[in-house]
C-alpha positions as protocol buffer text, in pm:
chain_id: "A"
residue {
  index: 1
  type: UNK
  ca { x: -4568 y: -95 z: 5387 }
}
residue {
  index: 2
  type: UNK
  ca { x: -4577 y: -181 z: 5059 }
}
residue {
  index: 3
  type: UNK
  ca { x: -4980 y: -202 z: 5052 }
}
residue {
  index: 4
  type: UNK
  ca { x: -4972 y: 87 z: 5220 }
}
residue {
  index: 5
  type: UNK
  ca { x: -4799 y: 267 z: 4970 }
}
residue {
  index: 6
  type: UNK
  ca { x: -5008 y: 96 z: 4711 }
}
residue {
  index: 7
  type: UNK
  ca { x: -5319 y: 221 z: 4865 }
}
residue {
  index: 8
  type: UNK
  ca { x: -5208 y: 601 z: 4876 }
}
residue {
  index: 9
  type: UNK
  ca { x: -5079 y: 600 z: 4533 }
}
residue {
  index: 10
  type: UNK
  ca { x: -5422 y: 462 z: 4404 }
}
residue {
  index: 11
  type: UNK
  ca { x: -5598 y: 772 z: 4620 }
}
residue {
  index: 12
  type: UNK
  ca { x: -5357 y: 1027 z: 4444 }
}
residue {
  index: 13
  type: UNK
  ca { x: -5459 y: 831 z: 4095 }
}
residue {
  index: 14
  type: UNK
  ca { x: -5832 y: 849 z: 4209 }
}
residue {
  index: 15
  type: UNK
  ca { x: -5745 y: 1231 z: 4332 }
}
residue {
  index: 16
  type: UNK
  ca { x: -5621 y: 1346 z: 3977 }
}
residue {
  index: 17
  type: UNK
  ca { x: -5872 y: 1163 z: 3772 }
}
residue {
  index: 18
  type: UNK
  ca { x: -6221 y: 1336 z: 3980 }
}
residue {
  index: 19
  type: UNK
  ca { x: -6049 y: 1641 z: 3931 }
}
residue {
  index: 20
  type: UNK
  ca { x: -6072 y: 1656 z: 3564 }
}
residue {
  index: 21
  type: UNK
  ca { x: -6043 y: 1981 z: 3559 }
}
residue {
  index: 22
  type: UNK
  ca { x: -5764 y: 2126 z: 3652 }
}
residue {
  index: 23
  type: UNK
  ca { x: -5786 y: 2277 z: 4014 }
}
residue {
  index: 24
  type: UNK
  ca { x: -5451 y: 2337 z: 4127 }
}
residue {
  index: 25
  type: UNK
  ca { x: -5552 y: 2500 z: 4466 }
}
residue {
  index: 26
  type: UNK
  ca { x: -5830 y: 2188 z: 4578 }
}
residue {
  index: 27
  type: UNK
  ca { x: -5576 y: 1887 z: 4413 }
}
residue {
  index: 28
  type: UNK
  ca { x: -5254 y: 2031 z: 4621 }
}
residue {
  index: 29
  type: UNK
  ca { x: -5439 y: 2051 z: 4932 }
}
residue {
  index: 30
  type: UNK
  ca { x: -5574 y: 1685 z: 4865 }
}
residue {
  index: 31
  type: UNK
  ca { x: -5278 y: 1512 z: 4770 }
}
residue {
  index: 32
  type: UNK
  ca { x: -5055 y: 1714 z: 5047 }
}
residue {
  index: 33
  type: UNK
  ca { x: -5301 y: 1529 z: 5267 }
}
residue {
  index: 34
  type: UNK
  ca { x: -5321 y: 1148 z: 5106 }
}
residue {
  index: 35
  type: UNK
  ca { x: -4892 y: 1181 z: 5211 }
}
residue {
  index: 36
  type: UNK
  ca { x: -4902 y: 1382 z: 5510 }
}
residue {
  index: 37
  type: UNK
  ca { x: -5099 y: 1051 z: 5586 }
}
residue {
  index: 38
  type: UNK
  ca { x: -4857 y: 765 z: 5371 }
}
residue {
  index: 39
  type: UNK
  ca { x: -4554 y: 976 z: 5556 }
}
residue {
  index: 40
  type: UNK
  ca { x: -4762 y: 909 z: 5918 }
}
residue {
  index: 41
  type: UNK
  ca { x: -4800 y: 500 z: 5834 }
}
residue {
  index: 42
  type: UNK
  ca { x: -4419 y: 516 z: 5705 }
}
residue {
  index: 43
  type: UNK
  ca { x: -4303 y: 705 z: 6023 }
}
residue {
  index: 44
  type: UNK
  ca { x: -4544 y: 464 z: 6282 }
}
residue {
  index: 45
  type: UNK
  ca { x: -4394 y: 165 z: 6103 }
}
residue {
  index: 46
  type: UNK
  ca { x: -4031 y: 271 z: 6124 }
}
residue {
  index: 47
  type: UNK
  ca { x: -4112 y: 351 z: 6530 }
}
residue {
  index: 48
  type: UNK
  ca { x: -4275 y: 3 z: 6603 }
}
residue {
  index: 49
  type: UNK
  ca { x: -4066 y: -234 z: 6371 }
}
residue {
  index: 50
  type: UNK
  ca { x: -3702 y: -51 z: 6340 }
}
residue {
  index: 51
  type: UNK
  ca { x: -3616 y: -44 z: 5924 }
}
residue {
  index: 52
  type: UNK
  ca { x: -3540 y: -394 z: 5816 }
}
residue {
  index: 53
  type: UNK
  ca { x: -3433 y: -318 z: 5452 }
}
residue {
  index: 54
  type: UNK
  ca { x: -3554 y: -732 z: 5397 }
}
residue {
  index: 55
  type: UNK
  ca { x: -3945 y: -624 z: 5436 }
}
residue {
  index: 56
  type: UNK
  ca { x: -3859 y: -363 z: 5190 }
}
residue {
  index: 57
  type: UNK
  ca { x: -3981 y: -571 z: 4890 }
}
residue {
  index: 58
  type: UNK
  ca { x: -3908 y: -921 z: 4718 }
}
residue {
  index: 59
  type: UNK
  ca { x: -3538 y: -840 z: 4684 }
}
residue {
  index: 60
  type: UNK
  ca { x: -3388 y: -963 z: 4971 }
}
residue {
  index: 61
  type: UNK
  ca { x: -3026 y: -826 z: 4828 }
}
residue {
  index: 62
  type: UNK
  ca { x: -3138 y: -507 z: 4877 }
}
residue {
  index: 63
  type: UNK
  ca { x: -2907 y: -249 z: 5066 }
}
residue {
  index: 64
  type: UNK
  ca { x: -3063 y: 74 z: 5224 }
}
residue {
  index: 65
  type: UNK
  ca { x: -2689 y: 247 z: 5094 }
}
residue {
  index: 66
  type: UNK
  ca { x: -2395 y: 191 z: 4936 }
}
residue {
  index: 67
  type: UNK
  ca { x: -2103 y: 392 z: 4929 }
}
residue {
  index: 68
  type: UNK
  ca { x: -2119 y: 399 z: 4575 }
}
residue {
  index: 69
  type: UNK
  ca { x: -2498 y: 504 z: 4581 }
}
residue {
  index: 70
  type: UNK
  ca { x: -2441 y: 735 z: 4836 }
}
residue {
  index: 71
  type: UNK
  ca { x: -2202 y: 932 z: 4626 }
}
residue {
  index: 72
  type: UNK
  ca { x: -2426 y: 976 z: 4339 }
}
residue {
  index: 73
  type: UNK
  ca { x: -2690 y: 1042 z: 4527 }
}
residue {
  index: 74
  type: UNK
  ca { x: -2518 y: 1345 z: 4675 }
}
residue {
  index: 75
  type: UNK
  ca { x: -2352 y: 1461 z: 4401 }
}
residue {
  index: 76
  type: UNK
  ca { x: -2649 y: 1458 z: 4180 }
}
residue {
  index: 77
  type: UNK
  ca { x: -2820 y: 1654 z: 4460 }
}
residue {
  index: 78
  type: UNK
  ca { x: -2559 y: 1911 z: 4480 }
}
residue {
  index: 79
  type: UNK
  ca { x: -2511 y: 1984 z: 4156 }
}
residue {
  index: 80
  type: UNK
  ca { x: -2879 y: 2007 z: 4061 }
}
residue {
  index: 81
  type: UNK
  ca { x: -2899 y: 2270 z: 4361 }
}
residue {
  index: 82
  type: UNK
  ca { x: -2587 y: 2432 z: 4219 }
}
residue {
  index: 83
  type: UNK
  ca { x: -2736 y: 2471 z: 3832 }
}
residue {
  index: 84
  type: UNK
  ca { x: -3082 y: 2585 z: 4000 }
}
residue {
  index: 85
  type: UNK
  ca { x: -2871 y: 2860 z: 4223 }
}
residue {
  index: 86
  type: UNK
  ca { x: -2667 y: 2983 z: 3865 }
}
residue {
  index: 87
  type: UNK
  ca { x: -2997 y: 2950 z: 3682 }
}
residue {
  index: 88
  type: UNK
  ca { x: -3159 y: 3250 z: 3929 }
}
residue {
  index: 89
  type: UNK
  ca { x: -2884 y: 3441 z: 3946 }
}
residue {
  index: 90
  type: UNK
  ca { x: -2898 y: 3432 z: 3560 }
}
residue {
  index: 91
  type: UNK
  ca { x: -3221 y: 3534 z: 3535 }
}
residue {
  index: 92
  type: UNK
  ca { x: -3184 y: 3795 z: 3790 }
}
residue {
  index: 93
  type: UNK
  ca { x: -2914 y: 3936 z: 3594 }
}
residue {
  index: 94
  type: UNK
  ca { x: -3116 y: 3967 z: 3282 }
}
residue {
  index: 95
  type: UNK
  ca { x: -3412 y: 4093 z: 3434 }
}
């Protein structure tokens, strides 16, 4: 996986540089599908193999979670939904 993820970031690089310029419309529709495709390879290889967090990469240590990670994870999520929500409605208000 991790070639293949390799191999799709160097398309998005190759993507952005031919595109010099900027063509917003023709580079979104091109990089949505270089990772429609990466997210097909990662999906196929989850299917066939199962996720064994020790092909991951060279850090055989590695946990997919931990509780600790979890938690910040989440709460950063949550609160950066949270400010985006009060950020609207403040704009909203002002408009």
């Amino acid at each position: 996986m991790l070639k293949q993820r390799d191999v799709h970031i160097e398309l998005l690089w190759n993507l952005t540089e031919s595109l010099n310029v900027l063509h917003p419309d023709v580079w979104t529709r091109r990089a949505v599908e270089i990772l429609n495709n990466y997210t097909r390879h990662v999906y196929d290889a989850n299917n066939a193999d199962g996720w064994d967090v020790d092909r991951v990469g060279d850090d055989t240590d590695a946990e997919q979670w931990s509780y600790a990670g979890s938690l910040l994870y989440s709460i950063t999520v949550i609160t950066t939904i949270g400010q985006y929500q009060s950020i609207n409605q403040s704009i909203n208000q002002h408009c």
